[in-house]
N, C-alpha and C positions, 0 to 999 in steps of 0.2 A: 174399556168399560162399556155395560151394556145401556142402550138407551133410556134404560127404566131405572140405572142406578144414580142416584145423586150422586155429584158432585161434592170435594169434598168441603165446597164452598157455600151449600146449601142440602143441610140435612138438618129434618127437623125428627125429635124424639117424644117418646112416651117418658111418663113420668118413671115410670118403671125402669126402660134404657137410660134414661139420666143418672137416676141413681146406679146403676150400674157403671155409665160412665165416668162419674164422678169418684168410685174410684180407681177407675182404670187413669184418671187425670193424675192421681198420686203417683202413677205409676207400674210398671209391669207387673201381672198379677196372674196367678192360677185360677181353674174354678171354683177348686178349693179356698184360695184368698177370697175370693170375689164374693163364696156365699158367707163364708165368716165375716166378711167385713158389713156384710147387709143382716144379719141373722137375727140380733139385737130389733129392729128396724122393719124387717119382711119376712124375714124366717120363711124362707124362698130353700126348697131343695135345692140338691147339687144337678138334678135332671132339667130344673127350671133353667136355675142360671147357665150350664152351658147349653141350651138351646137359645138364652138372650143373645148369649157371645158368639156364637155361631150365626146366628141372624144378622148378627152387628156385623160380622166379618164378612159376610155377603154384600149387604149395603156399603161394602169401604171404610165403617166407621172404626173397625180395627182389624190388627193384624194378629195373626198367631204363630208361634213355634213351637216345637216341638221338642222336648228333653227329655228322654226314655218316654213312658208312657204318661208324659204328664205335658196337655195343651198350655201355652202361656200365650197370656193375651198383653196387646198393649194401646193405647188409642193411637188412632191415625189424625181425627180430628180435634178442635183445640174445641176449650168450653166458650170463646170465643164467637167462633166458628157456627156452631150449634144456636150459640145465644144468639147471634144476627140472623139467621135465618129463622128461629122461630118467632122473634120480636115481629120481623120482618113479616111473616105468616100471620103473625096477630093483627099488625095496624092495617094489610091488605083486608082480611076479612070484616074487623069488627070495625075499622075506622076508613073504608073506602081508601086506602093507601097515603092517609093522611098524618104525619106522625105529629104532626101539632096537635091534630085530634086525641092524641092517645095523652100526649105532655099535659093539654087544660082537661082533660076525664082525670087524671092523675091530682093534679092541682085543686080542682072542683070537690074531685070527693074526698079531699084531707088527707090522700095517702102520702102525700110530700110533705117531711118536716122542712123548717126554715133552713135546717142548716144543709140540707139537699137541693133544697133551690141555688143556693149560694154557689153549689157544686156546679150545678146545671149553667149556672150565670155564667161559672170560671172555663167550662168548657166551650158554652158559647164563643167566647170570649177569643178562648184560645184555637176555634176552627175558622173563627174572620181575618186571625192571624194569618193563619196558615194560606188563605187564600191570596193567589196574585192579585 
């Protein structure tokens, strides 16, 4: 892997390659799947999206094969994956790498219902477990 490729433990995407990855998340797909399944939604030609998928496959975030004359894509990386690293990317720039910063901006401006806190609590909860 070359120095400038992420890892596949920190790759962060455009809104664009998400939707794209999301549904390579479903599953192996053609270019032809991949722009009928965005069409409704982006109405992205078939030139756009295999040049996403092909970029995507540069950067590591998927793989392709080949069956007669038709490319099939599939993810390498998890939404996971992607999700911690761009979280990760947010609380560095916007919250000085503060992720409590990011949880009371969360809290503060009401975008947490009660029953998400709860959530939050029972994770807490269960990562003091976890620790020795």
């Amino acid at each position: 892997m070359a120095p400038t490729d992420p890892s596949p433990d920190d790759i962060a995407l455009s809104e664009l390659q998400l939707d794209v990855m999301r549904v390579l998340w479903r599953g192996e797909a053609s270019v032809a799947d991949v722009a009928a399944a965005l069409a409704s939604e982006r109405g992205l030609a078939h030139t756009t999206v295999a040049t996403l998928l092909t970029r995507l496959a540069k950067r590591g975030a998927v793989a392709q094969r080949r069956d007669g004359r038709v490319l099939y894509y599939r993810a390498l990386v998890t939404e996971p994956q992607v999700r911690r690293t761009m979280v990760g990317d947010l609380i560095q720039s916007l919250f000085r790498g503060d992720p409590g910063a990011l949880l009371a901006h969360l809290v503060s401006e009401k975008e947490v219902a009660p029953g998400d806190l709860e959530r939050v609590r029972a994770l807490l909860a269960g990562a003091k477990a976890d620790k020795p």
